[in-house]
C-alpha positions, 0 to 999 in steps of 0.5 A: 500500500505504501509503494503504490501511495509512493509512486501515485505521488511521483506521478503527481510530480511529473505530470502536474506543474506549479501554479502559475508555472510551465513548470512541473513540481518535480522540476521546481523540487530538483531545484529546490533541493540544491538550497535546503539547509541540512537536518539537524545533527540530532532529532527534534525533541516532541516535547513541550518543555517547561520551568518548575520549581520543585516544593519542600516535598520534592514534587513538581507540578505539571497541568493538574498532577504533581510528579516527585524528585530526588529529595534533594532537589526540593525547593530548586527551579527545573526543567520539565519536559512533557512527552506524549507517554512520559514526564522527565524532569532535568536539572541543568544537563542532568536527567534526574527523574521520569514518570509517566506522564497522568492524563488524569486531575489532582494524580500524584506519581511519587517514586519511594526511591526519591524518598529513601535517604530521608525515610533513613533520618526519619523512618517514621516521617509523615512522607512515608506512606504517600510514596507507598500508596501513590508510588511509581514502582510495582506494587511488589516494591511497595511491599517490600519496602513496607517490610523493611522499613520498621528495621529503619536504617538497615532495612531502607538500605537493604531495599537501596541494596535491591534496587540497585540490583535494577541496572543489571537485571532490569526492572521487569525480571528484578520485579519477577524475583521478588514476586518469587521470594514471597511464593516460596516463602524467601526473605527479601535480602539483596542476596537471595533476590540477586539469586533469584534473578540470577536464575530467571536470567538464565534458566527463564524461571527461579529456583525451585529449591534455592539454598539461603544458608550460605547466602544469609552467611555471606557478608558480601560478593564480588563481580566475580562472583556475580558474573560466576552466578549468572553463568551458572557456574 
C-alpha cells in the first residue's frame, strides 16, 4: 500500500506543474533541493518543555498532577519536559527523574526511591506512606519496602541494596524475583533476590529449591562472583 501511495505521488510530480508555472513540481523540487539547509545533527525533541520549581516535598507540578524528585532537589527551579507517554524532569544537563506522564486531575506519581535517604533520618516521617500508596514502582516494591522499613536504617538500605540490583537485571525480571521470594516463602535480602534473578536470567524461571544458608552467611560478593552466578557456574 505504501509503494503504490509512493509512486501515485511521483506521478503527481511529473505530470502536474506549479501554479502559475510551465513548470512541473518535480522540476521546481530538483531545484529546490540544491538550497535546503541540512537536518539537524540530532532529532527534534516532541516535547513541550517547561520551568518548575520543585516544593519542600520534592514534587513538581505539571497541568493538574504533581510528579516527585530526588529529595534533594526540593525547593530548586527545573526543567520539565512533557512527552506524549512520559514526564522527565532535568536539572541543568542532568536527567534526574521520569514518570509517566497522568492524563488524569489532582494524580500524584511519587517514586519511594526519591524518598529513601530521608525515610533513613526519619523512618517514621509523615512522607512515608504517600510514596507507598501513590508510588511509581510495582506494587511488589511497595511491599517490600513496607517490610523493611520498621528495621529503619538497615532495612531502607537493604531495599537501596535491591534496587540497585535494577541496572543489571532490569526492572521487569528484578520485579519477577521478588514476586518469587514471597511464593516460596524467601526473605527479601539483596542476596537471595540477586539469586533469584540470577536464575530467571538464565534458566527463564527461579529456583525451585534455592539454598539461603550460605547466602544469609555471606557478608558480601564480588563481580566475580556475580558474573560466576549468572553463568551458572
Amino acid at each position: 500500500m505504501d509503494f503504490v501511495l509512493r509512486q501515485n505521488c511521483l506521478r503527481y510530480t511529473r505530470e502536474h506543474r506549479v501554479p502559475s508555472s510551465t513548470r512541473t513540481i518535480a522540476e521546481v523540487w530538483e531545484e529546490e533541493k540544491k538550497v535546503l539547509l541540512p537536518l539537524p545533527p540530532k532529532e527534534f525533541g516532541c516535547y513541550r518543555q517547561v520551568e518548575v520549581r520543585a516544593d519542600s516535598y520534592s514534587r513538581v507540578r505539571f497541568e493538574t498532577n504533581t510528579y516527585s524528585v530526588p529529595q534533594s532537589y526540593a525547593r530548586q527551579q527545573l526543567v520539565l519536559k512533557a512527552y506524549v507517554d512520559k514526564i522527565e524532569v532535568w536539572a541543568r544537563k542532568e536527567l534526574i527523574a521520569t514518570h509517566p506522564r497522568s492524563y488524569g486531575k489532582g494524580e500524584e506519581h511519587l517514586d519511594p526511591r526519591h524518598y529513601l535517604k530521608a525515610l533513613e533520618r526519619k523512618p517514621r516521617a509523615l512522607g512515608y506512606t504517600r510514596p507507598l500508596k501513590n508510588g511509581t514502582l510495582p506494587p511488589v516494591y511497595s511491599r517490600v519496602l513496607a517490610e523493611l522499613a520498621p528495621r529503619r536504617k538497615e532495612g531502607l538500605q537493604e531495599f537501596q541494596r535491591i534496587l540497585g540490583l535494577e541496572p543489571l537485571f532490569g526492572l521487569d525480571l528484578l520485579t519477577r524475583a521478588l514476586e518469587a521470594t514471597y511464593q516460596q516463602d524467601l526473605p527479601r535480602t539483596c542476596l537471595v533476590v540477586r539469586e533469584v534473578a540470577a536464575s530467571i536470567a538464565r534458566t527463564g524461571s527461579p529456583p525451585l529449591n534455592l539454598d539461603i544458608t550460605p547466602l544469609l552467611a555471606s557478608g558480601g560478593s564480588t563481580l566475580q562472583q556475580f558474573d560466576a552466578l549468572v553463568a551458572g557456574r
